[in-house]
N, C-alpha and C positions, 0 to 999 in steps of 0.2 A: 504494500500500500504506500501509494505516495502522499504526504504530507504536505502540503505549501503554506508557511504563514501569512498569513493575509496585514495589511497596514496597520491596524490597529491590535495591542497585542491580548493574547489568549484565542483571536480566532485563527481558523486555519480551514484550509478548503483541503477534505482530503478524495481519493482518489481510488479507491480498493482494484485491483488489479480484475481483470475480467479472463477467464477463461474460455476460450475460444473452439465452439468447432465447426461441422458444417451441422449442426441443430442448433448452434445459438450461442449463449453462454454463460459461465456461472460467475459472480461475483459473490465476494462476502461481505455485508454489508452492518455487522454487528460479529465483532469477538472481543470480549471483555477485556484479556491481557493486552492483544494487539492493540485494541483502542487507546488503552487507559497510558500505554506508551507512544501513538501518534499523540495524544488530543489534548488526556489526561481524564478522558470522562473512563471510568470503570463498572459503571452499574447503571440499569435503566430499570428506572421503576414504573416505567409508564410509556405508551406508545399510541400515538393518535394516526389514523388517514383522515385528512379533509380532501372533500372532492367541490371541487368549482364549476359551475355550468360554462361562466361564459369567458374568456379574456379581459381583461380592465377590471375582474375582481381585486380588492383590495382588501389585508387582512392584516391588521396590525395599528399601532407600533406597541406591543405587549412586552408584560416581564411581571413573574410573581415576586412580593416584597418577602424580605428573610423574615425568619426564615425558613420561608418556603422556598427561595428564591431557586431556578430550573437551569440546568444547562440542557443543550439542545443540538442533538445529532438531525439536522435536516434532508431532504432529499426529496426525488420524485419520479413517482412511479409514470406515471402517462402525464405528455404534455411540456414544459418550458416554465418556469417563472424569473423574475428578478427576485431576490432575496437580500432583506438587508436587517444589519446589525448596529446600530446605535450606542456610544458607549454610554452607559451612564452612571456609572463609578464617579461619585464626587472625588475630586483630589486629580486621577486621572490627568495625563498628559493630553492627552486627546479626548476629553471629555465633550461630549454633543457631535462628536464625530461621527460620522457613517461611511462603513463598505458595502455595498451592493453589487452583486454577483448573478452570472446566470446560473442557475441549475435546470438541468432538463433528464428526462428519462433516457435520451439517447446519449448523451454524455457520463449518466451514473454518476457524477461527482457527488458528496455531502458535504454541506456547512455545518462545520462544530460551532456554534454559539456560546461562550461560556456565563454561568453567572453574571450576573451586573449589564447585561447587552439588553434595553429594547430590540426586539423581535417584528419583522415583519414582512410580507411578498405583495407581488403584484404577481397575477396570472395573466402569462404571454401568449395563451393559445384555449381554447373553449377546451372542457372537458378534462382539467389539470388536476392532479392527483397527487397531494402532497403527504409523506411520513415522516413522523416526526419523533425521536426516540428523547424521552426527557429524564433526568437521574433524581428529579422530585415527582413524585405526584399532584397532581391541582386539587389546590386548597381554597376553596366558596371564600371569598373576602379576602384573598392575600393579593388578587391582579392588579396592577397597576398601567399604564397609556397613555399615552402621546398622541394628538393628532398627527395622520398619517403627513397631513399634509404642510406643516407648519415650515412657513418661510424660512426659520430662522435655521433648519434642517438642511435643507436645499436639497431633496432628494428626489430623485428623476425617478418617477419610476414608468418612466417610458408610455403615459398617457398622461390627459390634462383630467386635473381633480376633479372639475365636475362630471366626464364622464366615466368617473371610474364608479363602479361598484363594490358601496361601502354598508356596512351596521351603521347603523344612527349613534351606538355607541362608540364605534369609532373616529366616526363626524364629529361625536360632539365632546373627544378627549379634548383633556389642557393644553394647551400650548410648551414646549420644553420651559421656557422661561419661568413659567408657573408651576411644571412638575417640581416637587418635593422628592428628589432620589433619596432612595430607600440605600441606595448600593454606596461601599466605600472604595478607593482605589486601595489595593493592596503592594505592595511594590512586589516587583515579578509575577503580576497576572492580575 
C-alpha cells in the first residue's frame, strides 16, 4: 500500500495495491496492523455506505466533539467525488485550512481523515456510493458543522452553492469564524 501525505499534517491519501487479473481485481481495503502503520488508524468501530442520487450532492463540513471525536478511512465504491478535510485543531499551523481530493471507484484511492478535521464531499457523478470506516462510533449530541459553503473557506467544490444539493442543516451550519472548535493542535499530529 502506498501512503502519500497530503499538505496538511495527519492526513494522507492512501493507495492499497490492486491485484490484477483477466476477472478483475482484489484490493484490501481494511487490515488493522497495515493500516495503523500507513495512517495510524488501528480499529474501526463503525462503518457507514451513503449513496447519492444525483451529482452537486453536498454532505458536510462534519466532525464529532471529544470525546467522541472520529477519525475516518474514506472511499468509494460506485461513482467520483471531491473530498475534503478542514483543519480544525485550535493552535494548529494551518488551522481553517483545506485539502480537497478526488476519490472515485475506479481509482480505489482512500482519504485517512484524522481526529480534529471537518469532514466533507461533493458528489461528481449521479449514483455515488461512499464508505466510510470510523474508529469512534456516533454519538446523538457530540456532531459538530460548518457551513459547506462559507467564504472564509474558499472551497471549490466544483459546482456553485446554490445549485448544489444540500440538508437544510447543513445550509444552515455557523460560519468557521463562529464555530467554537472543540479540537486542540497536538504537536506531531
Amino acid at each position: 500500500m502506498n501512503c502519500e501525505p497530503l499538505a496538511l499534517a495527519g492526513l494522507c491519501l492512501l493507495r492499497p495495491a490492486r491485484h490484477a487479473d483477466d476477472r478483475g481485481y482484489l484490493a484490501e481495503t481494511w487490515q488493522a496492523d497495515r493500516f495503523a502503520r500507513a495512517c495510524g488508524m488501528a480499529a474501526v468501530a463503525q462503518e457507514n455506505l451513503v449513496f447519492s442520487h444525483c451529482a452537486g450532492t453536498i454532505r458536510g463540513l462534519h466532525a464529532q466533539a471529544p470525546p467522541y471525536a472520529q477519525a475516518k478511512l474514506v472511499g468509494v465504491l460506485a461513482g467520483r467525488i471531491r473530498d475534503v478535510a478542514v483543519d480544525a485543531r485550535r493552535g494548529s499551523p494551518t488551522y481553517g485550512r483545506h485539502v480537497a481530493v478526488e476519490l472515485s471507484a475506479e481509482d480505489g484511492a482512500l482519504l485517512y481523515v484524522p481526529q480534529g478535521f471537518l469532514h466533507g464531499y461533493a458528489t461528481h457523478t449521479d449514483a455515488a456510493l461512499v464508505q466510510y470506516k470510523l474508529d469512534t462510533p456516533y454519538e446523538p449530541g457530540s456532531e459538530v458543522a460548518v457551513r459547506f459553503d462559507d467564504p472564509a473557506l474558499g472551497i471549490d467544490w466544483g459546482f456553485a452553492s446554490a445549485a448544489c444539493i444540500v440538508s437544510d442543516k447543513d445550509r444552515t451550519a455557523d460560519s468557521f469564524a463562529a464555530f467554537a472548535s472543540p479540537f486542540v493542535w497536538q504537536e506531531g499530529g
